[in-house]
mmCIF file of the C-alpha atoms, coordinates in Angstrom:
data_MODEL
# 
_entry.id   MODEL 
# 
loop_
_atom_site.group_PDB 
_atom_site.id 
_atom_site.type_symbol 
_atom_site.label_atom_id 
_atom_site.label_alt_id 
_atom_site.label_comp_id 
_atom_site.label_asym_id 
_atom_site.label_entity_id 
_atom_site.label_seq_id 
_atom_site.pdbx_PDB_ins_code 
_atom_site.Cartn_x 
_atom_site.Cartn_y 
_atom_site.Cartn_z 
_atom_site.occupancy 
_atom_site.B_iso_or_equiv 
_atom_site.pdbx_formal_charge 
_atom_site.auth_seq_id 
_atom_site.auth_comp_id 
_atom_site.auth_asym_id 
_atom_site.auth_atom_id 
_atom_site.pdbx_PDB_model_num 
ATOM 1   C CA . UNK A 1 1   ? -33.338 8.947   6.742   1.00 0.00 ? 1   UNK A CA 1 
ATOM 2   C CA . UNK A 1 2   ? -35.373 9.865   3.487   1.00 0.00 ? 2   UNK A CA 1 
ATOM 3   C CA . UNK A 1 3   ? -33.640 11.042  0.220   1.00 0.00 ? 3   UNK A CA 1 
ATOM 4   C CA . UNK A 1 4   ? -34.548 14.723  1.181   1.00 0.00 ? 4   UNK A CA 1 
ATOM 5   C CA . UNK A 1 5   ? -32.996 14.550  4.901   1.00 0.00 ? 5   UNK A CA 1 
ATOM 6   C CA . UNK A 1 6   ? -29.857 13.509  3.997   1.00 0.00 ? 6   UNK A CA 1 
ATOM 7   C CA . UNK A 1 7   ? -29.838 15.286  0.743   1.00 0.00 ? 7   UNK A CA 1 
ATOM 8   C CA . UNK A 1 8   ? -27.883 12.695  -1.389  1.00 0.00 ? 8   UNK A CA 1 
ATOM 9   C CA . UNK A 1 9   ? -29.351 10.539  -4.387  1.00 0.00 ? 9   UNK A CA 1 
ATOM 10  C CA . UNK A 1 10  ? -28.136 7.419   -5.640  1.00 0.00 ? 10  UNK A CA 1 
ATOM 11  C CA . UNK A 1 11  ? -29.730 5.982   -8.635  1.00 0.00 ? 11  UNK A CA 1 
ATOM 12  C CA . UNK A 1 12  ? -29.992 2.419   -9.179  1.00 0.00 ? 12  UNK A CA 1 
ATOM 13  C CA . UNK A 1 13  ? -28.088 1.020   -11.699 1.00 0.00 ? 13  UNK A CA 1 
ATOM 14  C CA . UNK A 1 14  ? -30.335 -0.055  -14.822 1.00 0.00 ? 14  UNK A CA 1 
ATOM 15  C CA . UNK A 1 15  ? -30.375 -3.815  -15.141 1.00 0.00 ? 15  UNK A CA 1 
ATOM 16  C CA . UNK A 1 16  ? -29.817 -5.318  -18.852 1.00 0.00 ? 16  UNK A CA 1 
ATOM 17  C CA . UNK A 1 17  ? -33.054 -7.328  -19.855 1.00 0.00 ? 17  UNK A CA 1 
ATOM 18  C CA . UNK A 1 18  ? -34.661 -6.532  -16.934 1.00 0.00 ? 18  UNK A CA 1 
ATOM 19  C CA . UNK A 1 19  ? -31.906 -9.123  -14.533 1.00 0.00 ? 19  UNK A CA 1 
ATOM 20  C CA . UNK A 1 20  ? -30.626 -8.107  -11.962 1.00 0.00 ? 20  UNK A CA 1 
ATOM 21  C CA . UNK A 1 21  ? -27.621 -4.722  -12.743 1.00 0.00 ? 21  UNK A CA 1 
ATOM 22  C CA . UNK A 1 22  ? -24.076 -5.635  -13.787 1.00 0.00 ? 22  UNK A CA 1 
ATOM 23  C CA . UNK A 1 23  ? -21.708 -5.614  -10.946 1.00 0.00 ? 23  UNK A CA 1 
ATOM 24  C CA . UNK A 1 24  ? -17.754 -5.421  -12.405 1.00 0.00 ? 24  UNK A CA 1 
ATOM 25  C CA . UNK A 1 25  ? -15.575 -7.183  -8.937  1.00 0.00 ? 25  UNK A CA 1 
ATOM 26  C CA . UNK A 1 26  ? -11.831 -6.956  -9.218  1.00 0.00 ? 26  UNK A CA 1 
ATOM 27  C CA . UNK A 1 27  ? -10.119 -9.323  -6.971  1.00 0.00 ? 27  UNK A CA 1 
ATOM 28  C CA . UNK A 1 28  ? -7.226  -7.487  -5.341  1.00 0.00 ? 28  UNK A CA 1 
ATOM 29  C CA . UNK A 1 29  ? -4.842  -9.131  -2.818  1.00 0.00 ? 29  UNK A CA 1 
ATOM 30  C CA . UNK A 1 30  ? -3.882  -7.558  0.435   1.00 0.00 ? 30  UNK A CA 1 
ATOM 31  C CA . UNK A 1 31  ? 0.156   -6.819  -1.543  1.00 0.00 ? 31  UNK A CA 1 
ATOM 32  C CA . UNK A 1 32  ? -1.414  -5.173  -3.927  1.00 0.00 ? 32  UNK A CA 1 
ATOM 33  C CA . UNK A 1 33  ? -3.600  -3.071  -1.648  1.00 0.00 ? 33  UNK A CA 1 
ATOM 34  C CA . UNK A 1 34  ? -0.379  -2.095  0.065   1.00 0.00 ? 34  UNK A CA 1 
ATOM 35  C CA . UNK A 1 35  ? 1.662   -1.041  -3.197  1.00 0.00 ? 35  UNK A CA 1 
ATOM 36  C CA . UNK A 1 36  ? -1.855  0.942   -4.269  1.00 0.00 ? 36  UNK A CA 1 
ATOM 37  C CA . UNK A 1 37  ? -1.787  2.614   -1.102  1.00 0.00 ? 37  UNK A CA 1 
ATOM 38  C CA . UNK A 1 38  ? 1.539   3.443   -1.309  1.00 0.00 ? 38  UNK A CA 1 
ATOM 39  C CA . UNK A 1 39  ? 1.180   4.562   -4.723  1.00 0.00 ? 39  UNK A CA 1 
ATOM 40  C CA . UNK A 1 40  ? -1.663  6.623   -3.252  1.00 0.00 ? 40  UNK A CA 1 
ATOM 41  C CA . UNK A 1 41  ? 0.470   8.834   -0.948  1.00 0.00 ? 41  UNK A CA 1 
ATOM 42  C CA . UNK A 1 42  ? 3.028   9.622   -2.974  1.00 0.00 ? 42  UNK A CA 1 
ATOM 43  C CA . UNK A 1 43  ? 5.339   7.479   -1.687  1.00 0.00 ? 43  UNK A CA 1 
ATOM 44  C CA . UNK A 1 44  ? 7.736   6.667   -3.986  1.00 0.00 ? 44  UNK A CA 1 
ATOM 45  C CA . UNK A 1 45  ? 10.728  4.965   -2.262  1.00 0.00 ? 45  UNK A CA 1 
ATOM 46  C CA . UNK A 1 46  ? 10.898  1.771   0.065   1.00 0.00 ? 46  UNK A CA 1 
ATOM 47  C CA . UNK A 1 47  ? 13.558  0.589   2.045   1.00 0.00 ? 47  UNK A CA 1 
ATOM 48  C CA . UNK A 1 48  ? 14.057  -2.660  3.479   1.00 0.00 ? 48  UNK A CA 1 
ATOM 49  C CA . UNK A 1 49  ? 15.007  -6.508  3.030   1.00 0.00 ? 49  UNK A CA 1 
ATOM 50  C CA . UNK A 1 50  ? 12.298  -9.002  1.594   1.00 0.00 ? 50  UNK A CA 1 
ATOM 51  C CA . UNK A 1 51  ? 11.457  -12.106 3.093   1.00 0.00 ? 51  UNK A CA 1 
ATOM 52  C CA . UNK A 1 52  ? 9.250   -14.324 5.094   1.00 0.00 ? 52  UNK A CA 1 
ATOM 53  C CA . UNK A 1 53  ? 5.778   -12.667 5.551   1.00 0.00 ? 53  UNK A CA 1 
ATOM 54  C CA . UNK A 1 54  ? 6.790   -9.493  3.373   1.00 0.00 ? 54  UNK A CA 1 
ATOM 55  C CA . UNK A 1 55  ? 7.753   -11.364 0.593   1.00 0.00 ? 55  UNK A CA 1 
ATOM 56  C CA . UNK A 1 56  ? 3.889   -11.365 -1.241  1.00 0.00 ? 56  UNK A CA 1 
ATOM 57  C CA . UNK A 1 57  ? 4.346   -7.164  -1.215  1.00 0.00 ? 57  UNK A CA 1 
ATOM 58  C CA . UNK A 1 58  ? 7.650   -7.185  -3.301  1.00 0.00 ? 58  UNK A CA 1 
ATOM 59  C CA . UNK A 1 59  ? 5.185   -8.608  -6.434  1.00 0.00 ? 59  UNK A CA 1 
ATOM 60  C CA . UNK A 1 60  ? 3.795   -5.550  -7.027  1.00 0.00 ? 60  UNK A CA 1 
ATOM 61  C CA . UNK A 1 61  ? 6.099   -3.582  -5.752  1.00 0.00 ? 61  UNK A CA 1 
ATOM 62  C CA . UNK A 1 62  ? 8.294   -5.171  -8.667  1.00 0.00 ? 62  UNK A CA 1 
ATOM 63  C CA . UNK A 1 63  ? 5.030   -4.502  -11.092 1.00 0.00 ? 63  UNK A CA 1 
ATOM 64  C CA . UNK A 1 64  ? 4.719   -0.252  -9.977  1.00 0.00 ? 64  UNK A CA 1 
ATOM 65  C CA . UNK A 1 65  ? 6.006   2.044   -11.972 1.00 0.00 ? 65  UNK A CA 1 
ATOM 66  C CA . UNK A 1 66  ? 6.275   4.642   -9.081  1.00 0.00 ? 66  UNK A CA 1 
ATOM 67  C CA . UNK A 1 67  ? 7.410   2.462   -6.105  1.00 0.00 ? 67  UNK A CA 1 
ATOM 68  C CA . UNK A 1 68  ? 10.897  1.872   -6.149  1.00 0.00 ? 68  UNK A CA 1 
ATOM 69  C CA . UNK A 1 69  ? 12.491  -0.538  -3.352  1.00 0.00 ? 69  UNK A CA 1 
ATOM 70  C CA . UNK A 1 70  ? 16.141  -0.026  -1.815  1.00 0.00 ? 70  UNK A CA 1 
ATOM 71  C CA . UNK A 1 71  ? 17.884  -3.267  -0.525  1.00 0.00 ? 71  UNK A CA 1 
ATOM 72  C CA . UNK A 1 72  ? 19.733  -2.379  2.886   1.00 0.00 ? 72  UNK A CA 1 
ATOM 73  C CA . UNK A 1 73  ? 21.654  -4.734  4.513   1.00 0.00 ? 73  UNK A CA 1 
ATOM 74  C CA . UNK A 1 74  ? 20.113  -4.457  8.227   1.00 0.00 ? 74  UNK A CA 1 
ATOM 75  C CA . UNK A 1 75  ? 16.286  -3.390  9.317   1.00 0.00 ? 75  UNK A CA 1 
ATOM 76  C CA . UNK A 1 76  ? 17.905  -0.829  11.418  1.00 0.00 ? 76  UNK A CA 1 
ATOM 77  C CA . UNK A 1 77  ? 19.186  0.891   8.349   1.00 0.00 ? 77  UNK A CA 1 
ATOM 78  C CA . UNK A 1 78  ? 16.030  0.509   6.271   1.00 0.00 ? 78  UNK A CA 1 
ATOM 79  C CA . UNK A 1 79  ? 14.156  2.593   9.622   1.00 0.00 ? 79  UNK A CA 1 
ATOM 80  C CA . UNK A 1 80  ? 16.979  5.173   9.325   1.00 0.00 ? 80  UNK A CA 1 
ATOM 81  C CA . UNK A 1 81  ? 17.151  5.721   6.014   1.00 0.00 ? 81  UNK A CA 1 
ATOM 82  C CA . UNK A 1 82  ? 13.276  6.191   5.518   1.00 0.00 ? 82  UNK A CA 1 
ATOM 83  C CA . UNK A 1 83  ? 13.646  8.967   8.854   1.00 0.00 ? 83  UNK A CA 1 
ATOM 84  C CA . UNK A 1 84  ? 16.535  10.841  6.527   1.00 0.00 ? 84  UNK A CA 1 
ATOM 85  C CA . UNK A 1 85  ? 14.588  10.058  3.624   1.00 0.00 ? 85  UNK A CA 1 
ATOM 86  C CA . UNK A 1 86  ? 11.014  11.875  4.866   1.00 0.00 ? 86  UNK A CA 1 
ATOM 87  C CA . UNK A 1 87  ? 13.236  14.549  6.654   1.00 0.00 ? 87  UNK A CA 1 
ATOM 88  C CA . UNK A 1 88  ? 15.543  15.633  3.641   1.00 0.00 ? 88  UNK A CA 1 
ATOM 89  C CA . UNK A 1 89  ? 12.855  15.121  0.994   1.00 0.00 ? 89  UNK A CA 1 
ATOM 90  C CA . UNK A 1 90  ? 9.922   15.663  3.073   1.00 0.00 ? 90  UNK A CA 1 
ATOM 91  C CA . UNK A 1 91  ? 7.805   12.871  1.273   1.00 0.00 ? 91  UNK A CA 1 
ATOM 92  C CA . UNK A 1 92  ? 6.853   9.527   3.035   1.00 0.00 ? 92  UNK A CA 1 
ATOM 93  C CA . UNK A 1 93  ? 9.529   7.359   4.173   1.00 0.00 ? 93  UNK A CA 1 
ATOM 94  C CA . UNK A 1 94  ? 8.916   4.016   4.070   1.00 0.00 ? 94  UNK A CA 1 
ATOM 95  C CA . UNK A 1 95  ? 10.204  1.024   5.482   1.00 0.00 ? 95  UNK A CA 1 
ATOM 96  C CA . UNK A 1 96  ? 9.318   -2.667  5.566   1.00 0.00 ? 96  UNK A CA 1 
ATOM 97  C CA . UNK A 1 97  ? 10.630  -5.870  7.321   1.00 0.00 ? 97  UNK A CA 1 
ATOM 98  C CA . UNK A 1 98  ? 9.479   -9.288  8.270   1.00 0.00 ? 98  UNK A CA 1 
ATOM 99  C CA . UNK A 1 99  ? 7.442   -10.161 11.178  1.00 0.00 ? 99  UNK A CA 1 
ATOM 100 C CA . UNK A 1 100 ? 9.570   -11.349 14.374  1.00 0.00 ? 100 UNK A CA 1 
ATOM 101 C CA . UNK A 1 101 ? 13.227  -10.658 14.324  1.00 0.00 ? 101 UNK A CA 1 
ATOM 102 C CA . UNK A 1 102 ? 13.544  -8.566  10.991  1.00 0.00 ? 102 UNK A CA 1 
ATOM 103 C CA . UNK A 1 103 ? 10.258  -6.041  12.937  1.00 0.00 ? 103 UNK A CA 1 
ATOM 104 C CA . UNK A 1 104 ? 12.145  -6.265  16.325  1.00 0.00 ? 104 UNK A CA 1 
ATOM 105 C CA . UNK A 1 105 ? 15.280  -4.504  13.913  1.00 0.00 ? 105 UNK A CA 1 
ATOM 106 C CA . UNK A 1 106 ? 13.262  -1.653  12.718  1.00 0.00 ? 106 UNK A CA 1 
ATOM 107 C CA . UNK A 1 107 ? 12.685  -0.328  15.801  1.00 0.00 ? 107 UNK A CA 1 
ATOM 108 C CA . UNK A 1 108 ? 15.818  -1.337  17.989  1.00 0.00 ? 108 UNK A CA 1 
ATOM 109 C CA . UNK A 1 109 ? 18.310  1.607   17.605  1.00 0.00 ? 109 UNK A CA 1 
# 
């Protein structure tokens, strides 16, 4: 499609002594996605126990300034108390678990 069909226009950035244009990359790690994304919907609260495979997201979780996290003492609990969170607040509820056992206890009322 030309400029004019799809109606949009993107200027190329202007390379510095004629090289090729600055590019700025910031490495970000799949935990920090997740917090970001959290961050991102307004979700404020997250229940659950860290370990295992989890454990890289409680970083920066740690690091937010608008992501708290609630230690429960069973997955089961984290899974109800982010359904009582979301219904009584009516914001996200979120909980999080470790793969195999501690998933298989999120969902197993």
């Amino acid at each position: 499609m030309t400029e004019q069909a799809t109606g949009a226009h993107h200027p190329q950035p202007r390379a510095r002594n004629g090289g090729q244009p600055s590019v700025t990359v910031e490495h970000v790690t799949g935990a920090q996605s997740l917090i970001r994304s959290l961050e991102e919907v307004g979700a404020d609260t997250v229940f659950g126990i860290p370990g295992g495979a989890i454990l890289p997201a409680y970083d920066p979780m740690m690091d937010s300034t608008r992501v708290r996290h609630v230690l429960v003492r069973h997955e089961q609990g984290a899974g109800h108390a982010a359904t009582g969170y979301a219904q009584a607040t009516g914001k996200v509820g979120v909980c999080m678990a470790t793969s195999g056992p501690g998933a298989t206890n999120l969902v197993t009322p």
